[in-house]
N, C-alpha and C positions, 0 to 999 in steps of 0.2 A: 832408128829407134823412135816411136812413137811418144810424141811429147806429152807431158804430163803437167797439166794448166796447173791444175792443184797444186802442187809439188811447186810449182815456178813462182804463182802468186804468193805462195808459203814464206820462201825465201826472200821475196822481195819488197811485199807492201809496208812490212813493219817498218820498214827504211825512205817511206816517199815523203814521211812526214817529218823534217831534221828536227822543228822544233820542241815537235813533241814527246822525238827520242830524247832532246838533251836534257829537257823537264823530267823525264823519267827514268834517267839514270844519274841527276844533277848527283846524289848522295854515294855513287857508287865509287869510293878511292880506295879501297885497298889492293885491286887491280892496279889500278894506275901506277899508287905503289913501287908493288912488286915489279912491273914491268921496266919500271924506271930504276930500280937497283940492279936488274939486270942488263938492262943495255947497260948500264953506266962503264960495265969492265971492255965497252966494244965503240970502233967509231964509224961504224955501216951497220943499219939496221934495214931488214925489210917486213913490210907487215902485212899479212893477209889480212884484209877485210878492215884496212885503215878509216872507212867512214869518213866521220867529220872531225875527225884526229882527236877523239878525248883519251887516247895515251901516246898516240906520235908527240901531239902537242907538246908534254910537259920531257918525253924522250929528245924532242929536237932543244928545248930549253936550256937540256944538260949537255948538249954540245953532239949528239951523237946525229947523224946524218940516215931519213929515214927513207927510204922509196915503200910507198904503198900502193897494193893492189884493190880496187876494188869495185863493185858490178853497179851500182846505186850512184847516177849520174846526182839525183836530189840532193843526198850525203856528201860528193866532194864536191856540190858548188858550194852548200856551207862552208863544207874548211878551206875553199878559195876567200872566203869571206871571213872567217875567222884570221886566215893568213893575213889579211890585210892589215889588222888591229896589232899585229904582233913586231917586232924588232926586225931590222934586215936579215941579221947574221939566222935569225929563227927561220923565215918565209925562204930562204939558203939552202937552209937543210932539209926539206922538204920536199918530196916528188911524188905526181900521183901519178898511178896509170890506171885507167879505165879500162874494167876486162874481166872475165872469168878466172877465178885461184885455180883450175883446174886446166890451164891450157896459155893462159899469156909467160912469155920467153923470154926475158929479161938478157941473158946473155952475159949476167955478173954472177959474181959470187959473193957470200955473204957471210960476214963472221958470226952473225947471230939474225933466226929467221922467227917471228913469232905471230900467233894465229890467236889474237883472245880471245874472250868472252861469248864463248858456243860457235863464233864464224864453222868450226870443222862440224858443227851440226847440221848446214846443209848440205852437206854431203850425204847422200841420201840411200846410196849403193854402195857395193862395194866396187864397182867400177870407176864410180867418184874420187874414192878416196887412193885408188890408184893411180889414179891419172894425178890429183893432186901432190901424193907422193914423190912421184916420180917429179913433177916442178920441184919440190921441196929439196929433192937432191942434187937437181940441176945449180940448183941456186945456193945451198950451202957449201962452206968452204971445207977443206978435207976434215978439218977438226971443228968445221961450225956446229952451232947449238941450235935445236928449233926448239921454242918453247910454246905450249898454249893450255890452254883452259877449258873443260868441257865441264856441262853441268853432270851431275853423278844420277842415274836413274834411281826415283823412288818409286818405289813396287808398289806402296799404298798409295797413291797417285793416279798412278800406271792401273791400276785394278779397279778403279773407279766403274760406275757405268756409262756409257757414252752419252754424251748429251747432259752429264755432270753440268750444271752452272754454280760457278761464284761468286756474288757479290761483294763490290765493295764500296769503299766512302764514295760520295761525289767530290767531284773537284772541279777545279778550274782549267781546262784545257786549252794549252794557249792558240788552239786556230779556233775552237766550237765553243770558248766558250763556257761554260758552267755544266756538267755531263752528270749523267747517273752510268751507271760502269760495273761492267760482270764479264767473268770469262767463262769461256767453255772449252771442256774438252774434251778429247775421242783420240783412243789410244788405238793402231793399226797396229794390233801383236803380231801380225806376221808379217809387217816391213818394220816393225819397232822402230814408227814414228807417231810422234805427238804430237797433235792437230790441235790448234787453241787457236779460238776466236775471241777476239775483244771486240767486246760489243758495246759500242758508246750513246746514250741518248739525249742527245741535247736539252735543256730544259726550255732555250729561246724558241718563243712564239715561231714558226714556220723552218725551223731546222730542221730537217729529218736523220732519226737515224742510222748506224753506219756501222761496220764492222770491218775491222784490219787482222786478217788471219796469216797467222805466223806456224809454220810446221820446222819441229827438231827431229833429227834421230838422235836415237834412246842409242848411245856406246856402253855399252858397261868394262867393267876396269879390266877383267882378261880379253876380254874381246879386243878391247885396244891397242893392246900391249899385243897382242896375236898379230893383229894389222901393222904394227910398227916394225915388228917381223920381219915378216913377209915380203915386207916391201923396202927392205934394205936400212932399216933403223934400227936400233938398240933402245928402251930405256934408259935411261940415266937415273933416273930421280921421278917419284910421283907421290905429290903432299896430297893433302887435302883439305886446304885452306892459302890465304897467302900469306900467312904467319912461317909458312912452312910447317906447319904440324901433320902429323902420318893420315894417311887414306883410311879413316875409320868410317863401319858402322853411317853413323849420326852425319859422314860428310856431305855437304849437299854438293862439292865441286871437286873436281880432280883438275891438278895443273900436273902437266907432264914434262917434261924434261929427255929429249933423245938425241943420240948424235948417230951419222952415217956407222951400221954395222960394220966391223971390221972381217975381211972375209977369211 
């Protein structure tokens, strides 16, 4: 199959830069949260799209044991380096493997498997997300639980016109610098993926500059639930926030909840 740069760079660049991801998601814990109430009932976790571990971290804290997967060599030397400021028994439970969610074979089982914060957004096909499936089965245990988080598709968004820009504050960005800062988007309704460019421009004399493009697929809630299907899962549970509260309307996330179909 013929590679698709677009599609690769999508996935990947938002990730080359750890410090700038950690500055921009510093406020984000109610994820974290949740994620940590539910390892807490399990003592093997694994995590697709571990990063720089801003939820294995505070999951390895409460004592549960995490192996992470993930593709962004820049991201797990951070949490090599995060590991190091931490406690023995923490830096312990901790394992990363470097590799694709769609094809790296662990060869364990898992009492509880979880995919945050849009990681199942690059998944771009539905070949994607079978191939990852099928890991997902390999590696759960007969009664394990995968849990993950997908943003919810907004249609007035989504219906914009292409080339859409948005402005926002400046700030301080911690490699450039002091930035003026606007996104852009372009929605591809017939692969229902969303293309968004950040576009950063430094204000220092001789910085030029830059833009770090990030592409999602758009899942919407039965689409999903179709795929979980199909592909030997069940729903269990699907909120729409991490309070736990129902998949409304007004949701802007869905967290899913499924365990291997029973046949």
């Amino acid at each position: 199959m013929k590679r698709d740069r677009e599609l690769e760079a999508g996935a990947r660049a938002h990730f080359e830069d750890p410090q700038y991801y950690a500055q921009s998601y510093a406020t984000r814990k109610d994820d974290v949260a949740y994620y940590t109430r539910v390892a807490k009932k399990h003592d093997r976790v694994l995590e697709y799209g571990i990063g720089s571990g801003r939820i294995a971290l505070p999951i390895a804290r409460g004592g549960a044991h995490v192996v992470g997967i993930d593709q962004s060599r820049p991201m797990l030397a951070d949490l090599r380096t995060r590991l190091k400021r931490q406690p023995p028994e923490v830096r312990a439970r901790i394992t990363t493997r470097t590799g694709d969610m769609r094809t790296v074979r662990l060869g364990k089982r898992f009492p509880l498997v979880i995919c945050p914060f849009n990681t199942a957004l690059h998944l771009y096909t539905r070949e994607h997300m079978e191939q990852w499936f099928s890991r997902v089965r390999e590696h759960l245990e007969p009664r394990g639980e995968l849990v993950l988080d997908i943003s919810m598709p907004i249609l007035e968004d989504l219906a914009d016109e292409p080339g859409t820009s948005y402005a926002m504050k400046p700030f301080v960005h911690p490699t450039a610098g002091l930035v003026e800062y606007h996104e852009v988007f372009d929605y591809d309704r017939v692969r229902q993926i969303l293309f968004v460019s950040m576009c950063f421009e430094p204000k220092a004399r001789g910085q030029e500059p830059f833009m770090v493009p990030l592409a999602h697929r758009q899942y919407f809630p039965r689409e999903f639930e179709t795929l979980l299907h199909y592909n030997g899962l069940e729903a269990t549970a699907v909120y729409g926030d991490f309070q736990g509260g129902p998949l409304v309307q007004s949701s802007d996330t869905m967290i899913w909840h499924a365990r291997k179909r029973r046949k």
